[in-house]
C-alpha positions as CSV (number, residue, x, y, z in Angstrom):
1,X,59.2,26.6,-66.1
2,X,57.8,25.0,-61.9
3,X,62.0,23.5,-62.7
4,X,63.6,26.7,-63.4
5,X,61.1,28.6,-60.7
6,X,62.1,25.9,-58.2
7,X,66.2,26.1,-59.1
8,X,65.9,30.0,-58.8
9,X,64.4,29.7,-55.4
10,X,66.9,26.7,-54.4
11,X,69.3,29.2,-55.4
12,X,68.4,32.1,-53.0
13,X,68.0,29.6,-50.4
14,X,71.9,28.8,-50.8
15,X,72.7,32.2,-50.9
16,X,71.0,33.3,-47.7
17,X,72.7,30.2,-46.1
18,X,76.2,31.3,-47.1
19,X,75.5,34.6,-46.0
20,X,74.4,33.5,-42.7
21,X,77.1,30.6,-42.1
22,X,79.7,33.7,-43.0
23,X,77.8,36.1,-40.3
24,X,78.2,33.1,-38.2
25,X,82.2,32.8,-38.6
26,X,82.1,36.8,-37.4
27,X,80.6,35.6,-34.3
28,X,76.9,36.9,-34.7
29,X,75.4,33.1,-33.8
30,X,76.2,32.6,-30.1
31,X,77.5,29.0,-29.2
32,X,76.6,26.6,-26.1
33,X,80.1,27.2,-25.1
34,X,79.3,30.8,-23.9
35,X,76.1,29.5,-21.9
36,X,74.7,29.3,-19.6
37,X,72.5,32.3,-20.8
38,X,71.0,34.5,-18.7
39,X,67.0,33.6,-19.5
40,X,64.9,35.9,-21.9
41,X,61.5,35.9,-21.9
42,X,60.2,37.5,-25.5
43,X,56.7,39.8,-24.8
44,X,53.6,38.6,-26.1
45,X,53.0,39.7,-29.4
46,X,49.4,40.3,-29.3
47,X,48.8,41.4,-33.1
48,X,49.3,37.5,-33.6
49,X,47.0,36.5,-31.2
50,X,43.3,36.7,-32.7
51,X,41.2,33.6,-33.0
52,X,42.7,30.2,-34.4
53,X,40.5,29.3,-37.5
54,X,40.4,26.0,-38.7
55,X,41.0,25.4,-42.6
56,X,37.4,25.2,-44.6
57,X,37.5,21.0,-44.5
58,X,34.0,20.6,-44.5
59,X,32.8,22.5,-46.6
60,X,35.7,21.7,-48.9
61,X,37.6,18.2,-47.8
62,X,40.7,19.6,-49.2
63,X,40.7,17.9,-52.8
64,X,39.7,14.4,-52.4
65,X,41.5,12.4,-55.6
66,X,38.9,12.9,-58.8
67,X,39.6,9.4,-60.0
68,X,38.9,6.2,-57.9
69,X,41.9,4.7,-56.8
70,X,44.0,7.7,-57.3
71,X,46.5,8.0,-54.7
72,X,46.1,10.3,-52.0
73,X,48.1,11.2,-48.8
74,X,51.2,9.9,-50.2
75,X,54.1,9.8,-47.3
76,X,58.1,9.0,-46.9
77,X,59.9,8.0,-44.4
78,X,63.3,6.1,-43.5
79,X,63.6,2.8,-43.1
80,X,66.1,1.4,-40.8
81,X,69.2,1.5,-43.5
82,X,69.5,4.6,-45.3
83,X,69.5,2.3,-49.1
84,X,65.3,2.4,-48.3
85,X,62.8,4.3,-48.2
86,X,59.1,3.4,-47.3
87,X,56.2,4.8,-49.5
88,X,52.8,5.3,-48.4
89,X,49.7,6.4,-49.5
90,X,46.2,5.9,-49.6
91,X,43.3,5.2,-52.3
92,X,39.7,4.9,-52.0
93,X,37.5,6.8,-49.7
94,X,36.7,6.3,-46.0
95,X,33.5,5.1,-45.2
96,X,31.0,6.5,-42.2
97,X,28.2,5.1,-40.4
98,X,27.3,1.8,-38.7
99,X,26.5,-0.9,-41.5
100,X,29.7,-0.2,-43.5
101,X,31.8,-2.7,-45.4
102,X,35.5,-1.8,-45.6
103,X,37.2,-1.8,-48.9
104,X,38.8,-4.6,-50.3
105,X,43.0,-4.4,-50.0
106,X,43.8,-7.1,-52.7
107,X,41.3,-5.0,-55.5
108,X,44.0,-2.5,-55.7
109,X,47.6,-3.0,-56.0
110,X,50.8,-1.3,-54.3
111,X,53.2,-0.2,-57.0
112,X,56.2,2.3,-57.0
113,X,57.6,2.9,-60.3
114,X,60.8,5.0,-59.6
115,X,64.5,6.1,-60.6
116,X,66.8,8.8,-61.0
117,X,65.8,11.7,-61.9
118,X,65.1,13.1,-65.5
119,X,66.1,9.3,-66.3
120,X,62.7,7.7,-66.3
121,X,61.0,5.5,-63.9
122,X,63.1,2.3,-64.8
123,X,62.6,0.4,-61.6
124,X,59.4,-0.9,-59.7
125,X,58.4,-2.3,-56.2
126,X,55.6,-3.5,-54.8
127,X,54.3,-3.8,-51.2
128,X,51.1,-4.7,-49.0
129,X,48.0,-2.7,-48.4
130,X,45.4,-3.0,-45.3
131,X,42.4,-0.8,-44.0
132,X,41.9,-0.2,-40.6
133,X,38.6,0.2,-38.6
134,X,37.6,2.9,-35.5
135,X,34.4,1.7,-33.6
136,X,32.7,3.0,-30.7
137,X,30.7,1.5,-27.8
138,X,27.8,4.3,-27.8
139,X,24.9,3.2,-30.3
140,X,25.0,7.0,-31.3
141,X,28.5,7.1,-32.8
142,X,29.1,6.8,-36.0
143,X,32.0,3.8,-36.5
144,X,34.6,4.6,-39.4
145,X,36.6,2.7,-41.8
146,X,39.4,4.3,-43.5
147,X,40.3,3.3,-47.4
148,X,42.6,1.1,-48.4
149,X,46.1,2.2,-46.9
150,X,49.6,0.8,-48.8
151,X,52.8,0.5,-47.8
152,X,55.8,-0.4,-49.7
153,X,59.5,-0.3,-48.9
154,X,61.8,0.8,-51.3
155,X,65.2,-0.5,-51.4
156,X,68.4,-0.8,-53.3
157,X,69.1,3.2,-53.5
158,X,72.1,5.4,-53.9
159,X,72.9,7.7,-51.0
160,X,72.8,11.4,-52.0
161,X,70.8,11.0,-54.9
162,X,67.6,12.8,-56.4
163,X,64.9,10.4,-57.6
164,X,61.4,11.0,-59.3
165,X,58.6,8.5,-58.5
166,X,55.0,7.5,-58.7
167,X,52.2,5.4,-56.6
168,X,49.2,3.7,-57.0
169,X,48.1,0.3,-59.7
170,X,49.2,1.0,-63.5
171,X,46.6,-1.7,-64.0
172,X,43.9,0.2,-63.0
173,X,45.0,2.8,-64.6
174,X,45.2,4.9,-61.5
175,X,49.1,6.4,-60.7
176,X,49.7,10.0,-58.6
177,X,51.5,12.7,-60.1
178,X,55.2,12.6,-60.5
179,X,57.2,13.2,-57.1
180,X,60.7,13.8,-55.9
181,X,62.8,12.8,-53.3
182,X,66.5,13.2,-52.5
183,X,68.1,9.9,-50.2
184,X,70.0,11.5,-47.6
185,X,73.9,11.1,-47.3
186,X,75.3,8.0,-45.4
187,X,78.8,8.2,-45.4
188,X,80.7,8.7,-42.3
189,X,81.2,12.4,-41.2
190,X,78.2,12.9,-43.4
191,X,75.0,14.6,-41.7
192,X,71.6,15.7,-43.0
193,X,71.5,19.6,-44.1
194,X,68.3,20.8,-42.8
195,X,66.2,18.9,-40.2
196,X,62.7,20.4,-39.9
197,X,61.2,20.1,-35.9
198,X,57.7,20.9,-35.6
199,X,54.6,19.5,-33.4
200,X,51.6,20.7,-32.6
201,X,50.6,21.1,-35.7
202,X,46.2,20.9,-36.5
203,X,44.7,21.9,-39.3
204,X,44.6,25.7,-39.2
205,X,45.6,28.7,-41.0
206,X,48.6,29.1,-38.9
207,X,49.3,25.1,-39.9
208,X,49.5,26.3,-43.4
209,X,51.7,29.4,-43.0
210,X,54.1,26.8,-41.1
211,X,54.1,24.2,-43.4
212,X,54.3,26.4,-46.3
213,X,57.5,28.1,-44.2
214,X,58.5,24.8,-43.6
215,X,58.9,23.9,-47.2
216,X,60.4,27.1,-48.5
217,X,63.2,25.9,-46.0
218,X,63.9,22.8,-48.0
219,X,64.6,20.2,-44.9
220,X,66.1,17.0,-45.9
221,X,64.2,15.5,-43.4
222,X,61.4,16.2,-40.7
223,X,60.2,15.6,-37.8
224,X,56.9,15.6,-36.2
225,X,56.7,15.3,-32.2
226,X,53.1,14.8,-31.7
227,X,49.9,16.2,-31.6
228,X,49.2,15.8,-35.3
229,X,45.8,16.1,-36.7
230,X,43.8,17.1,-33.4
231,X,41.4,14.5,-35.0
232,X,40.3,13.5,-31.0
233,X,38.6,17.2,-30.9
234,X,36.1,17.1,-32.8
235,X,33.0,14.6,-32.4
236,X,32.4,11.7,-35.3
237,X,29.7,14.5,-37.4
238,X,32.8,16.7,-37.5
239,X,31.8,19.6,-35.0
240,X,34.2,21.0,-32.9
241,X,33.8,19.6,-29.1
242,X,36.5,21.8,-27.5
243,X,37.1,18.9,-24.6
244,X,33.8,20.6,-22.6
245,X,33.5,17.6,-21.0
246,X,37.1,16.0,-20.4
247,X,35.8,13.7,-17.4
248,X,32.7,12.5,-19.1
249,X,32.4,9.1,-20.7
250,X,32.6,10.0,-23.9
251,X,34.9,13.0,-23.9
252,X,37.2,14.0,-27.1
253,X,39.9,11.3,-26.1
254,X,37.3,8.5,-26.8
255,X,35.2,10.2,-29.3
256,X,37.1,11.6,-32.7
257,X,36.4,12.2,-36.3
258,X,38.5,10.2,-38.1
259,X,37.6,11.9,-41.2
260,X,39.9,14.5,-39.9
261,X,43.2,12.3,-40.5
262,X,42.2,12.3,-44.3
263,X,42.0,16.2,-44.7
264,X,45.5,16.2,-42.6
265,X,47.0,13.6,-44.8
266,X,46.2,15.0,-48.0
267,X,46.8,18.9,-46.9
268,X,51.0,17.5,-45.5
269,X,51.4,16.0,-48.9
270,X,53.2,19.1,-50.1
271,X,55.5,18.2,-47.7
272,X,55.2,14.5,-46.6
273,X,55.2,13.2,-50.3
274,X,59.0,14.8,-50.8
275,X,60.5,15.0,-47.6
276,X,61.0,11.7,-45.1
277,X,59.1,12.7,-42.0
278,X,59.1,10.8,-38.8
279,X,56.4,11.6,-36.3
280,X,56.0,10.4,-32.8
281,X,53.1,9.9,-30.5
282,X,51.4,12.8,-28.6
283,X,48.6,12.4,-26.2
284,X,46.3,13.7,-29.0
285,X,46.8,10.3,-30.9
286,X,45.6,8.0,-28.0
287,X,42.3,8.1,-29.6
288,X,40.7,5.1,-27.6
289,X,38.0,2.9,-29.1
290,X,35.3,0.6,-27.8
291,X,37.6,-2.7,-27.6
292,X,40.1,-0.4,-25.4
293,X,42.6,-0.4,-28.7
294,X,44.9,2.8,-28.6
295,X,46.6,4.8,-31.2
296,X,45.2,3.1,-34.2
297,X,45.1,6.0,-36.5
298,X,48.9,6.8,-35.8
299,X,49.7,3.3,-36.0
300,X,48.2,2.9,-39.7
301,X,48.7,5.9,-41.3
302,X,52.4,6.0,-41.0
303,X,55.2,3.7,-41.8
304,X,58.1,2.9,-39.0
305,X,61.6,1.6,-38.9
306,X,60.4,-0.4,-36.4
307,X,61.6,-3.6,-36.8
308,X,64.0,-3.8,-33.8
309,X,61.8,-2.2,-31.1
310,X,58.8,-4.1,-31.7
311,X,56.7,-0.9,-31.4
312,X,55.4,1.9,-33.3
313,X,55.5,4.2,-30.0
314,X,59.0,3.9,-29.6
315,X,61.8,3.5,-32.0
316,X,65.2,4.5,-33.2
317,X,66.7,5.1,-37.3
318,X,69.6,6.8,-38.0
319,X,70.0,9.7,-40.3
320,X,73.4,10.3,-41.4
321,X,75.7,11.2,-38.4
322,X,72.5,11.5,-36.8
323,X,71.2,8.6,-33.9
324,X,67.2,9.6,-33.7
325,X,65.6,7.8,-30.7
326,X,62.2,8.7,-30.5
327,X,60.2,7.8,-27.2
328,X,56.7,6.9,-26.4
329,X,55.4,9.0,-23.1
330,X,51.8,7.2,-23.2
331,X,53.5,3.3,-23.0
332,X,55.0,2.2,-20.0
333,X,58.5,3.9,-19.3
334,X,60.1,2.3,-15.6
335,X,63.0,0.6,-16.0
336,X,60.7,-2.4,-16.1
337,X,59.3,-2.2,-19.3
338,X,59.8,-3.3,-22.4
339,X,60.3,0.3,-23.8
340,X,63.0,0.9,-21.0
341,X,64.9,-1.9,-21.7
342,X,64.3,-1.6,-25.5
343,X,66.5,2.3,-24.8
344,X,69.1,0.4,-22.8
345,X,70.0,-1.8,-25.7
346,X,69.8,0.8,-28.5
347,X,71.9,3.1,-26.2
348,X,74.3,0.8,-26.0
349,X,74.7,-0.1,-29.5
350,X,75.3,3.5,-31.0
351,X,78.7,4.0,-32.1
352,X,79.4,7.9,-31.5
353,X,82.7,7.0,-33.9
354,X,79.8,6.8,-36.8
355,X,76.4,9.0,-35.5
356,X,78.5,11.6,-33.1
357,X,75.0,13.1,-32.5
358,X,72.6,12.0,-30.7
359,X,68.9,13.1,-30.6
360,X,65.7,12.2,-28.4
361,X,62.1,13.0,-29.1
362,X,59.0,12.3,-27.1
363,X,56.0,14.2,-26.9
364,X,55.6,16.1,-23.6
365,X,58.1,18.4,-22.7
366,X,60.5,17.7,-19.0
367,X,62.0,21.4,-18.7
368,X,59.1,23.5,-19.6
369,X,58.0,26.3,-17.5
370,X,54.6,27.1,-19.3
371,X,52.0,26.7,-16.9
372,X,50.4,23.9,-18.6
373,X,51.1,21.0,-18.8
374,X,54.1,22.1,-16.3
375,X,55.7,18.7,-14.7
376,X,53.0,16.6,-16.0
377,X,56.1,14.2,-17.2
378,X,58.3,14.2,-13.7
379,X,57.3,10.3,-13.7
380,X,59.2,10.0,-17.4
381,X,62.2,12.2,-16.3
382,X,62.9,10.7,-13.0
383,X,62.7,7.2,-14.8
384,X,65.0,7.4,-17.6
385,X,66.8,11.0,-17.3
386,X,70.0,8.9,-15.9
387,X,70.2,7.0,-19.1
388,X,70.1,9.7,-21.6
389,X,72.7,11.5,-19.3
390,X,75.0,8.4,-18.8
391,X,74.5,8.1,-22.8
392,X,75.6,11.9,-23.4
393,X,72.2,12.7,-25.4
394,X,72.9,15.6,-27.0
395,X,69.5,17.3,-27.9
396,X,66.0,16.4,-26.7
397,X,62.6,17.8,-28.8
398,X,59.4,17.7,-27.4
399,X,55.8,18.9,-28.3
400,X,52.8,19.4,-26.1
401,X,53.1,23.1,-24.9
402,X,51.6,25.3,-27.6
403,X,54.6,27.9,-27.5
404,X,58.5,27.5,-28.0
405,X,61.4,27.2,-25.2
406,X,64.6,26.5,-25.4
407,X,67.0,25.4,-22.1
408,X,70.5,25.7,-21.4
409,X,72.4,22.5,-20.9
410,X,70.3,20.7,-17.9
411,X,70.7,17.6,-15.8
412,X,67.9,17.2,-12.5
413,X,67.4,20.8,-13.1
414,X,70.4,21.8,-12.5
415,X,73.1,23.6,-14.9
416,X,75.2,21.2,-16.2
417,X,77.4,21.6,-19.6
418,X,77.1,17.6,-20.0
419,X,73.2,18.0,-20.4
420,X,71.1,17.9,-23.1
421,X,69.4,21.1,-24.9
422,X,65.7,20.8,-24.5
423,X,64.0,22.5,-27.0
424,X,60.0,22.7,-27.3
425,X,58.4,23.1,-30.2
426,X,54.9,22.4,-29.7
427,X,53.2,25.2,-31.8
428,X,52.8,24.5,-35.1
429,X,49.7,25.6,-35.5
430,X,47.4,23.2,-33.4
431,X,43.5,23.7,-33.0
432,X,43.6,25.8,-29.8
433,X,45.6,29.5,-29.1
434,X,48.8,29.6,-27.8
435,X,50.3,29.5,-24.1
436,X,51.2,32.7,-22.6
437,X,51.4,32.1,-18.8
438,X,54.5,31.4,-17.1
439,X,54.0,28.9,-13.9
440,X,57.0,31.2,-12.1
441,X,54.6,34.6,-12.8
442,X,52.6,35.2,-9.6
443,X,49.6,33.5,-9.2
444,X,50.2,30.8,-12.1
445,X,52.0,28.2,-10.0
446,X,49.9,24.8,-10.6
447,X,49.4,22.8,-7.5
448,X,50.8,20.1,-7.6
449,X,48.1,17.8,-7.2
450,X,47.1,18.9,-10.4
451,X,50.3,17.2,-12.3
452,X,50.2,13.6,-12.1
453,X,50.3,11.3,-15.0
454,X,47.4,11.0,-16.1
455,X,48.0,8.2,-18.8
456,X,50.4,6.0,-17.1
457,X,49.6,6.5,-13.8
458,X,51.8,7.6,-10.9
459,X,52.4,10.7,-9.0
460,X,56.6,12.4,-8.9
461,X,56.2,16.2,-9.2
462,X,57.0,17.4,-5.6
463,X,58.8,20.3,-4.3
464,X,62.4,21.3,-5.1
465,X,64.7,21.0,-2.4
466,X,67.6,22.0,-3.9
467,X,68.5,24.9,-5.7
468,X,66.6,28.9,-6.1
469,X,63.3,27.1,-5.6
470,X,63.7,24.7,-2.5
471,X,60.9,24.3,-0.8
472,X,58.6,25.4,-3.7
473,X,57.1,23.9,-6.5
474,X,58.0,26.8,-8.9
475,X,60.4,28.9,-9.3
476,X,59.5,33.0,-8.7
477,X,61.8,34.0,-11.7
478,X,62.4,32.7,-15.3
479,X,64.4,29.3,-13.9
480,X,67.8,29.7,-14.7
481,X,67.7,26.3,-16.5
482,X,65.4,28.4,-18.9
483,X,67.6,30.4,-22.1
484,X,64.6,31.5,-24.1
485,X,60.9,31.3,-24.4
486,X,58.8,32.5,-26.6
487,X,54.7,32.3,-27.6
488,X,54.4,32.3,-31.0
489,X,53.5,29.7,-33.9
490,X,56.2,28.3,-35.9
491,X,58.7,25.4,-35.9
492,X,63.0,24.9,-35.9
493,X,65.3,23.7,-38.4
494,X,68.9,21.9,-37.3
495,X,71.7,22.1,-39.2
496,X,74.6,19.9,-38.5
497,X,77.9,21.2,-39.7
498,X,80.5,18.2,-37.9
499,X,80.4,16.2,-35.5
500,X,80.7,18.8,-32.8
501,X,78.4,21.6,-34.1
502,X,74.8,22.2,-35.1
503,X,73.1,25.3,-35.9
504,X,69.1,25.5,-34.4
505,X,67.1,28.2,-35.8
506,X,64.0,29.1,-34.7
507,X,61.6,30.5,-37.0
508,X,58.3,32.3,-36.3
509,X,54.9,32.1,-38.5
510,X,54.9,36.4,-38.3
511,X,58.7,36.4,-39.8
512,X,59.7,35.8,-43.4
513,X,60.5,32.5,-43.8
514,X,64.5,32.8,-43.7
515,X,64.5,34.8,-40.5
516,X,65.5,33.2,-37.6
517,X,64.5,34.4,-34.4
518,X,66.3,32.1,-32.2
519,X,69.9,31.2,-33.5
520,X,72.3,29.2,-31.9
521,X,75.1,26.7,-32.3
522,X,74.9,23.7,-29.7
523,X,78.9,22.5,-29.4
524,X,79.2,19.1,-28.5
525,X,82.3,18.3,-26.6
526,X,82.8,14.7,-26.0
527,X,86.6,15.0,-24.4
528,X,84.5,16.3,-21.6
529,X,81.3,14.9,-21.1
530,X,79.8,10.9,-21.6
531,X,79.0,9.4,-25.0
């Protein structure tokens, strides 16, 4: 009966699609080509506004497993060749206070028992399993220690092909539920059919009508641009802190309840445990702890193809026709670090004959025009901008703002139809309200003292002196540069057609879930421009 439900829905999916991609041919979808677009600003809906509610965690933590050692929190994602896939998942629970004694890896084992589907689980693998520790300075702080956290790496699988799987230690006997997956397509001229784009995402009533939006969608694969759990917000008993005290010693960037991460996990696994989802840093996952360790949660709780960058902030995997680079804004960036050389070298090596597109991530957004956060990343742009150009990026998705944009092609903010499309997606559903203000509406224009980096140090947002706004630090219109902008919750979906086109919808939270409200086609043309 779930099979037949979830082939009928599957099947309405396709026909929406065909209606759409046949709307398209009549020319309802506009195209790059036509651009640059004269900017739109959508009005405020304010019935969407009201008070952003968390989900009921505490007094319910979101179905914590029944049996010990069940698994829980059970991810995908790609590994660096598409014939493997890395499983993760976690069993046992976290521990709180200050005289705790971490869980034992080697008392449980990391199995996968998997194969094709409706053809048994034939096949098994077997990985490693760790826990990791969060300790404060402060007496008064209660030190956590998550449960035991495995990771193995699935390999020897068939492109384009739907398995069934389960986790955990047969011996035990403690297994999860069966899951699916579908490997994505590797062949040349062969591209994923629905990538998801979301960050910003909490754990919130509008996180659930996105994720639940997200999944109706069926993506092949997703991808998270930071700002995951929020976990840094609340203090370690689990009350909201709101930041009230940003500059003080122990403000919600050093003191976070890790707890948090666990009700996150195990609320994505309707999508994580089916769908390969790769995530990137935000600033909300710097999470600093008393030894001056960084990112620790992020670090753990997800598995990386990062074997040839070293790093789990920055990293590269392709997907298809697809070159992913995703970049970490909150590790050093100039063209003297390891990350910048790192991108030189992976830049180089993509062959645009095999992945024609290529995509960047990173967290913080370079051609917003919110008020906040507005330039706070001038230092990242002005340091490797040039590369992406000289390397014909094709699309860049950031995070941060909680509200959606969308750019024309831009180069040094200027119109250029060799430059990227920036698109911001940063409002999943996050633990705070949306943005509304524009910082080219009078009286919103930051000063530009206010925008220096305030992780990596260093201070590059100055005035224009080219262009509409010389002389200014904002613009006193919607910047040109800007197509369409728009505060509401929700997250995009690309579809790549061939190597030149790819249709990006934008979907909103208050909108049935296969109504786009932005639509577009971004047109590659590499005759023209650098790849």
């Amino acid at each position: 009966m779930v099979l037949a439900m979830v082939f009928m829905s599957r099947l309405l999916h396709c026909l929406l699609l065909l209606s759409s991609s046949i709307f398209a041919v009549n020319g309802q979808f506009p195209t790059t080509l036509e651009g640059p677009f004269e900017p739109v600003t959508v009005p405020v809906n304010y019935s969407i506004l009201g008070e952003v509610t968390s989900l009921p965690i505490n007094q319910n933590p979101l179905l914590s497993p029944k049996i010990k050692f069940e698994p829980e929190q059970i991810s995908l994602s790609l590994s660096s060749d598409s014939f493997s896939v890395w499983i993760s998942w976690i069993t046992g629970e976290y521990q709180v206070g200050d005289d705790i004694k971490p869980l034992d890896p080697g008392s449980v084992a990391s199995v996968v028992q998997y194969g094709f589907y409706r053809s048994g689980r034939k096949y098994q693998a077997t990985g490693n399993s760790f826990v990791y520790n969060h300790q404060y300075s402060d007496q008064g702080l209660k030190n956590y220690t998550s449960g035991i956290i495995h990771r193995v790496l699935v390999t020897g699988l068939v492109p384009d092909t739907l398995y069934e799987y389960q986790c955990g230690d047969p011996s035990i006997p403690a297994m999860s539920g069966v899951h699916y997956f579908k490997t994505l397509r590797s062949m040349p001229g062969d591209y994923p059919s629905r990538v998801a784009v979301v960050g910003g995402l909490g754990l919130t009533y509008n996180t659930s009508t996105t994720i639940n939006h997200m999944v109706a969608n069926h993506p092949d694969l997703a991808l998270l641009v930071g700002d995951l759990s929020f976990a840094d917000l609340y203090h370690t008993d689990g009350t909201w802190s709101d930041c009230g005290c940003c500059s003080c010693p122990q403000n919600p960037l050093e003191e976070t309840y890790q707890p948090r991460w666990d009700y996150w996990g195990r609320f994505m696994q309707i999508l994580t445990a089916s769908v390969p989802t790769m995530v990137i840093e935000g600033d909300h996952e710097i999470e600093k702890q008393a030894d001056n360790q960084m990112f620790t949660a992020y670090s753990s709780r997800f598995a990386f193809p990062s074997n040839e960058s070293g790093s789990t902030l920055y990293y590269s995997f392709n997907a298809g026709g697809i070159h992913f680079v995703m970049l970490g804004a909150y590790v050093a960036y100039d063209k003297s670090s390891d990350q910048y050389k790192w991108l030189e070298e992976d830049l180089r090596n993509v062959n645009r004959s095999v992945t024609p597109w290529l995509v960047a991530a990173w967290h913080p957004p370079w051609y917003s025009t919110y008020k906040e956060h507005y330039r706070e990343a001038e230092c990242m742009r002005l340091a490797m901008e040039d590369l992406l150009y000289q390397h014909g990026v094709d699309i860049v998705f950031n995070g941060q703002v909680n509200a959606y944009e969308r750019s024309n092609r831009v180069y040094s903010y200027t119109l250029d139809p060799c430059g990227p499309v920036h698109i911001t997606v940063g409002s999943g559903g996050n633990e705070k309200n949306l943005t509304l203000e524009h910082a080219d509406e009078p009286g919103n224009c930051p000063d530009p003292s206010t925008t220096p980096d305030r992780f990596i140090g260093g201070f590059c947002a100055f005035n224009f002196t080219s262009g509409p706004a010389t002389g200014n630090f904002c613009w006193d219109r919607q910047p040109e540069y800007s197509a369409y902008r728009e505060s509401s919750f929700g997250y995009g979906i690309l579809e790549v057609k061939n190597q030149t086109h790819a249709l990006w919808t934008w979907y909103r939270n208050q909108d049935l879930y296969w109504a786009g409200a932005d639509v577009i086609y971004i047109v590659r043309q590499p005759d023209r421009c650098p790849s």
